[in-house]
C-alpha positions in Angstrom: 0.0 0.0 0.0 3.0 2.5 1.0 4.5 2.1 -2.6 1.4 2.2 -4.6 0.7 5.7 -2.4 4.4 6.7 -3.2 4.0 6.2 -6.8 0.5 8.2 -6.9 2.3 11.2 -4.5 5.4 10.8 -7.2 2.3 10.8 -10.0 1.0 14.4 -8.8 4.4 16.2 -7.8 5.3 15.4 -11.9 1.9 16.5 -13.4 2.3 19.4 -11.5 5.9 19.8 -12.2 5.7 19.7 -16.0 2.6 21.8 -16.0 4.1 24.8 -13.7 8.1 24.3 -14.8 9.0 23.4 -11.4 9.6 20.0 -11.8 7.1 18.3 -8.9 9.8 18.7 -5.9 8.2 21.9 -4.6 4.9 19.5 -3.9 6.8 16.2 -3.2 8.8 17.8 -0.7 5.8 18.6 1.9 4.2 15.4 1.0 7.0 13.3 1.7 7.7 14.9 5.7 4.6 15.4 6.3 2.3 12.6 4.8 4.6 10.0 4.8 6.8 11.1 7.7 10.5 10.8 6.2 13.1 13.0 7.5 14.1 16.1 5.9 17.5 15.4 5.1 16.4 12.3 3.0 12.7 14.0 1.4 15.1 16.6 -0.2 17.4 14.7 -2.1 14.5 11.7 -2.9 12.7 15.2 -4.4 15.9 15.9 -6.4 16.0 12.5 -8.3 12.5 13.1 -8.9 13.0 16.4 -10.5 15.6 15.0 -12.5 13.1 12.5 -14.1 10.5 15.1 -13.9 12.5 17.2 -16.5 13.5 14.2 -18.7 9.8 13.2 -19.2 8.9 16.8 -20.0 11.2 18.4 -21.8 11.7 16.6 -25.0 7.6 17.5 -25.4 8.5 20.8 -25.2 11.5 21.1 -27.7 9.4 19.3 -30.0 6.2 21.7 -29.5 9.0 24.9 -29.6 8.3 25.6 -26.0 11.3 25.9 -24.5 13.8 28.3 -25.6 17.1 26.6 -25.6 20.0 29.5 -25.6 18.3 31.2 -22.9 18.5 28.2 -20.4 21.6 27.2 -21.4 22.6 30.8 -20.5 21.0 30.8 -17.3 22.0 26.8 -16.5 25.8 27.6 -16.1 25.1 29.8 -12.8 22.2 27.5 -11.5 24.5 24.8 -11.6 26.9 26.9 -9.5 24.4 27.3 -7.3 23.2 24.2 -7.1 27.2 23.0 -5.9 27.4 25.8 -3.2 23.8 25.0 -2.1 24.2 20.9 -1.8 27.4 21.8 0.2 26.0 24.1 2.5 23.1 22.0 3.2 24.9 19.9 5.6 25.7 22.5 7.9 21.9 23.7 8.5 19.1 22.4 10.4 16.3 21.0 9.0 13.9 22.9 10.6 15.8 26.2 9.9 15.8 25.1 5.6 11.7 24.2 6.3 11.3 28.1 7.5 13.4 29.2 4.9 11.1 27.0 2.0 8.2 28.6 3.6 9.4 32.3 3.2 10.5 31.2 -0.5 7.7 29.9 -1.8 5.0 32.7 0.2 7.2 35.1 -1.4 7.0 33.8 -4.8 2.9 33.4 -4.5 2.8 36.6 -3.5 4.6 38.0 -6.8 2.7 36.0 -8.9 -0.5 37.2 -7.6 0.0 40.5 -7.3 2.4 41.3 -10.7 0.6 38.7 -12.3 -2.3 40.0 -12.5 -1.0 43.6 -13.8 0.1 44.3 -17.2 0.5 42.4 -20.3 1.5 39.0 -21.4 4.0 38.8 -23.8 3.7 37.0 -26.8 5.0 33.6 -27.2 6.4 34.1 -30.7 8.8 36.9 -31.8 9.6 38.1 -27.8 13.3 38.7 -26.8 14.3 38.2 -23.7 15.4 41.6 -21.0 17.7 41.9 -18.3 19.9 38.9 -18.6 22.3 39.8 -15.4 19.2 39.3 -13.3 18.6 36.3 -14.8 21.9 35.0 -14.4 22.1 36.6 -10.5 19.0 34.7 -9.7 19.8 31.6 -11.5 22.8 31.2 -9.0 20.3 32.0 -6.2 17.7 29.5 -7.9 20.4 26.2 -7.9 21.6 27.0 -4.3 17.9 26.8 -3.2 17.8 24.0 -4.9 20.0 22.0 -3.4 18.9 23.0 0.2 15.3 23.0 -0.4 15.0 19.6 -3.2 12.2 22.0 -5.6 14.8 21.9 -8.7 15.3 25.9 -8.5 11.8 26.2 -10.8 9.5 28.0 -8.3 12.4 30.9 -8.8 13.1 30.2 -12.3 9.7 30.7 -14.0 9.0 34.0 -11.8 12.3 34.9 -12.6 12.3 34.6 -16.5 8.3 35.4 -16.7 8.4 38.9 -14.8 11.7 39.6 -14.8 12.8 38.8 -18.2 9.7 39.0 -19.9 9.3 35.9 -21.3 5.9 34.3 -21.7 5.1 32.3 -18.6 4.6 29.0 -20.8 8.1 29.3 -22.5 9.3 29.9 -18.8 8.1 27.2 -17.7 8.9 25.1 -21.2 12.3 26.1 -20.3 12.7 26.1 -16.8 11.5 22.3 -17.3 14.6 21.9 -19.4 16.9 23.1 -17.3 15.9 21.6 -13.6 17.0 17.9 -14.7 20.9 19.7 -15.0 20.2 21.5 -12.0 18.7 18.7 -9.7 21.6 16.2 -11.0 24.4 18.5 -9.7 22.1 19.2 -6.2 21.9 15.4 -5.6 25.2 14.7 -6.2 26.2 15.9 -2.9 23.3 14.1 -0.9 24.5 10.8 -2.7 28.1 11.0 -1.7 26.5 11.5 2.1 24.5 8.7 1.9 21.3 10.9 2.0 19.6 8.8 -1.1 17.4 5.9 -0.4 16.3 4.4 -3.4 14.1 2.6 -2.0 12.4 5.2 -1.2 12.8 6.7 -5.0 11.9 3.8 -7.0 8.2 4.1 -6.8 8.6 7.8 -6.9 9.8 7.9 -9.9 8.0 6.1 -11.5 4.8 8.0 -10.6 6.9 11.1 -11.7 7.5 10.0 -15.1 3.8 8.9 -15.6 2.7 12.4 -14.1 5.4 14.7 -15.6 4.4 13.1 -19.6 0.5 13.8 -19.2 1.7 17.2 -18.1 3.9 18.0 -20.8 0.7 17.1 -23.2 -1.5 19.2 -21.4 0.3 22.4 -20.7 0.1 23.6 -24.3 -3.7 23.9 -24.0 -4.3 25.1 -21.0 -4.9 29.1 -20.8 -2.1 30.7 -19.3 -4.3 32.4 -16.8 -5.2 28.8 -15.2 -1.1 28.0 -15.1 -0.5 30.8 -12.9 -3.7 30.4 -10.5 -2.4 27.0 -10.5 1.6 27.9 -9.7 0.4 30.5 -6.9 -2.1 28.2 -4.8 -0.1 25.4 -5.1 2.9 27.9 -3.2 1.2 29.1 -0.6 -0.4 25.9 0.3 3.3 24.6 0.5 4.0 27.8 2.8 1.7 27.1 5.3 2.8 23.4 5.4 6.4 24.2 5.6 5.7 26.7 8.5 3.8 24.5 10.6 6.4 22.0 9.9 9.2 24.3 10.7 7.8 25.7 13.7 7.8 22.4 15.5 11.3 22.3 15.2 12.3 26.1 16.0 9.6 27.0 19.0 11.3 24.3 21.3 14.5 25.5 21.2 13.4 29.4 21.0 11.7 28.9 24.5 14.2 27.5 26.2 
């Protein structure tokens, strides 16, 4: 019963993953500590293998459909991956409660944006756009692949935002090619975790291969769903992962601030 339920949990983080770009860890995460009960330290780095898979199921939709735009992530990739190195070292230095508070913050933050810029101003087209402000792109890519590795969501809840609002790129190309570049980014993360002993495949196995059922039937639906929907979607699935993370956090913190 535990595995069919990991491969259904693994099933939903990559629908939701390949329809929003963030490649399924930022809902896996929270499902795995607090459904199933698994530690932190080992949710993150299962999430991380999933991402990978997430992104390999995905992306090859969206190059074919001329989603994803290719020389922007590979611009972007070379400073998540960075990131992602600095990050997965760091991460054995901080608590786990501590990097729950922090996803909590993170992904309030990023609902917020989307919900409030979101809804102002124009979408840009998906054909003919060119992409603005590449040093912020690059600056927060490097940002987006260390919170990947301490937080197992693949750097995608920072990546679309970042490339959609920031760079102006349509939100379905950002996510298209934020898809595309997670697997790279969640690879390097996980590397780290491995070489600590951090990865139970057991526990992966059935993950995956929900993930890889979930994250195809999202990379066929995401084309035809109105962009409006996606980032409804991408914003309540955020802060419902906020409030999670917090409560979760805040078991660990209020303990040791009392006493």
């Amino acid at each position: 019963m535990t595995v069919l339920l990991l491969i259904a949990a693994g099933g939903f983080g990559g629908l939701t993953g390949a329809l929003l770009g963030i490649g399924g860890g930022v809902v896996l995460v929270p499902l795995l500590v607090l459904g199933f009960g698994v530690p932190l330290e080992e949710a993150v780095p299962a999430s991380l293998m999933c991402v990978v898979a997430s992104s390999c199921a995905a992306a090859a939709s969206y190059v074919d459909n001329r989603l994803s735009d290719i020389r922007l992530g590979l611009t972007l990739e070379l400073a998540t991956v960075i990131g992602a190195i600095i990050g997965g070292l760091a991460a054995a230095y901080l608590a786990p409660a501590m990097v729950a508070v922090v996803f909590g913050l993170f992904t309030l933050y990023v609902a917020l944006q989307i919900l409030v810029v979101g809804s102002r101003g124009r979408e840009p087209v998906a054909t003919g756009y060119v992409p603005t402000n590449y040093p912020l792109g690059i600056s927060g890519s490097l940002v987006a692949g260390g919170l990947s590795a301490l937080l197992g969501v693949g750097g995608g809840p920072l990546k679309v935002p970042l490339m959609s609002y920031g760079m102006r790129v349509p939100f379905k190309v950002a996510s298209a090619t934020s898809n595309l570049m997670i697997g790279i980014t969640g690879a390097a993360s996980v590397a780290s975790y491995a070489w600590r002993g951090h990865v139970k495949l057991q526990l992966v196995s059935p993950l995956v291969v929900g993930v890889l059922a979930g994250a195809y039937l999202g990379s066929q639906l995401m084309p035809r769903v109105p962009t409006a929907v996606l980032k409804r979607l991408f914003a309540i699935v955020l802060l419902l992962v906020a409030v999670q993370m917090f409560w979760k956090g805040g078991e660990g913190l209020w303990p040791s601030v009392w006493k």
